[in-house]
C-alpha positions as CSV (number, residue, x, y, z in Angstrom):
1,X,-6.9,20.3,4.5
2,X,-7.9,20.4,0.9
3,X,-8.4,17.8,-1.3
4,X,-8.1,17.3,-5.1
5,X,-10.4,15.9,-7.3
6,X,-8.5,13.1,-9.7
7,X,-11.1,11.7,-12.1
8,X,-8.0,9.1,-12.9
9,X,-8.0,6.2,-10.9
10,X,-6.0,3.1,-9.9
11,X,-7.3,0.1,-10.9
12,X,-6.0,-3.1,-11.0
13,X,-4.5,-4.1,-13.7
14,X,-2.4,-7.7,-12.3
15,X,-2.0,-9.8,-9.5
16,X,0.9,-11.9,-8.6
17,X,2.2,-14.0,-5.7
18,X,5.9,-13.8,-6.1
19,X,7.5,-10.5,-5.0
20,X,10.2,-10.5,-7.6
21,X,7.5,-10.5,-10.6
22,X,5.2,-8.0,-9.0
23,X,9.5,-5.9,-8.7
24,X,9.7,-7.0,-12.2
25,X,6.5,-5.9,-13.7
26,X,6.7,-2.4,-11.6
27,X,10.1,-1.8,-12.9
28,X,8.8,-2.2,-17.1
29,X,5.5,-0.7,-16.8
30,X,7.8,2.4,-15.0
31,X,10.1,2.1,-18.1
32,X,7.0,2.6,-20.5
33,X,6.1,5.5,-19.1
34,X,3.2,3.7,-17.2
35,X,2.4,5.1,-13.4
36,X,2.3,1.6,-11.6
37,X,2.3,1.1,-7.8
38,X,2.1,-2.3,-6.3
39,X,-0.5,-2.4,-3.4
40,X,0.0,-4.5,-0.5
41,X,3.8,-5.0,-0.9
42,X,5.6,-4.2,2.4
43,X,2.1,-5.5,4.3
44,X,2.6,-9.0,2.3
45,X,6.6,-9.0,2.4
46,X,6.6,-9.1,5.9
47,X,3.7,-11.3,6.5
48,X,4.3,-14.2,3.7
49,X,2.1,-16.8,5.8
50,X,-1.3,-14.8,4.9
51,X,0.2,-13.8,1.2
52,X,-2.7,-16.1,-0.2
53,X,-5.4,-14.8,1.9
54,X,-4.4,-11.2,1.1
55,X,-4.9,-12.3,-2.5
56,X,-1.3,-11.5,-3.1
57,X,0.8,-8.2,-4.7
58,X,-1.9,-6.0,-6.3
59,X,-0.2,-4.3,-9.4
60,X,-2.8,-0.9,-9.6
61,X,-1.8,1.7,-13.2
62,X,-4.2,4.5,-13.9
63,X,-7.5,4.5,-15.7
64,X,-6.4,6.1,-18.9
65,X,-3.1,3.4,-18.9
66,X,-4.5,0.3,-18.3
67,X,-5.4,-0.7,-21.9
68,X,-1.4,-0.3,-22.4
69,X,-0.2,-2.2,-19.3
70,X,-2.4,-5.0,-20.0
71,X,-0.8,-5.4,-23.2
72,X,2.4,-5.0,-22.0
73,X,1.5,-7.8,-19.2
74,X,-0.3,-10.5,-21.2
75,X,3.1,-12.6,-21.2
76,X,2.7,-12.5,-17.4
77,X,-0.5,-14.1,-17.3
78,X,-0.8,-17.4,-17.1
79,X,-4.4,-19.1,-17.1
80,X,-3.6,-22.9,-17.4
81,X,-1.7,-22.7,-13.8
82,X,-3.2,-25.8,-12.3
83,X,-2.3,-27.5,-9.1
84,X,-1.4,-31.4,-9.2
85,X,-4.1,-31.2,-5.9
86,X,-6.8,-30.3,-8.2
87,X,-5.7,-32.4,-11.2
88,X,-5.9,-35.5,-8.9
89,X,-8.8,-34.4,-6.8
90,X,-11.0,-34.2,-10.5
91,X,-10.5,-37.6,-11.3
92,X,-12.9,-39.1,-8.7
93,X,-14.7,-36.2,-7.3
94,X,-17.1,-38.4,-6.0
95,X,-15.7,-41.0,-4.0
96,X,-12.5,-38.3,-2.8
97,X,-15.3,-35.8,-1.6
98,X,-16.9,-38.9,0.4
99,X,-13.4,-39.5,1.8
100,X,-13.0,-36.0,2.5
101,X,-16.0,-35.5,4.4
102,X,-15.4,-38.5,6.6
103,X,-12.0,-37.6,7.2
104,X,-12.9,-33.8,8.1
105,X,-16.0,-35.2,10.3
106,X,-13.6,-37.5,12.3
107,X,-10.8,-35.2,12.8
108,X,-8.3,-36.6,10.9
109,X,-7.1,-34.6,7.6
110,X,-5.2,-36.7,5.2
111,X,-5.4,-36.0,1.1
112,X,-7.0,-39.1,0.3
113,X,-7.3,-38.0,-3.4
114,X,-3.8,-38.6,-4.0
115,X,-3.4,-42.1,-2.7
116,X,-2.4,-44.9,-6.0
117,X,-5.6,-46.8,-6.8
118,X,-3.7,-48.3,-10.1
């Protein structure tokens, strides 16, 4: 068995949750001439009910690429994703954490944060 020293290596350069961007983004970093494997994609494929515990599709280019493929990504990443959850939950963190707590301490789990109090 030998093995061969490769001071180039993967690193991560983006993470995605949909399958068809993480096909998407393989398929132009390829076309640039950029060596780009997506980790995790036949394991998160077939098991889509633990996708966000897996931390999704794991898009991995070499060391010496990656100031290239993040360039070539910065349209796919999005920062200002926020979830309607969260923007409601913010509000009144106060009284919906109190509600929270009571509701996880009793057993029953109901999203009291987005109930109307207009």
């Amino acid at each position: 068995m030998s093995f061969v020293e490769d001071d180039d290596h993967l690193v991560l350069a983006h993470r995605t949750f949909s399958l068809s961007q993480c096909d998407v983004i393989i398929s132009m970093l390829t076309a640039y001439g950029i060596e780009a494997h997506a980790f995790d994609r036949e394991f998160n494929s077939n098991n889509g009910h633990i996708l966000l515990a897996t931390g999704g599709y794991r898009i991995m280019v070499r060391e010496t690429q990656i100031a290239q493929a993040r360039q070539l990504l910065k349209p796919f990443v999005d920062t200002t994703l926020e979830l309607p959850e969260s923007a409601a939950f913010k509000k009144r963190p106060l009284s919906n954490g109190i509600w929270l707590f009571f509701c996880m301490v009793f057993g029953v789990w109901a999203p009291s944060w987005l109930r109307r109090r207009d």
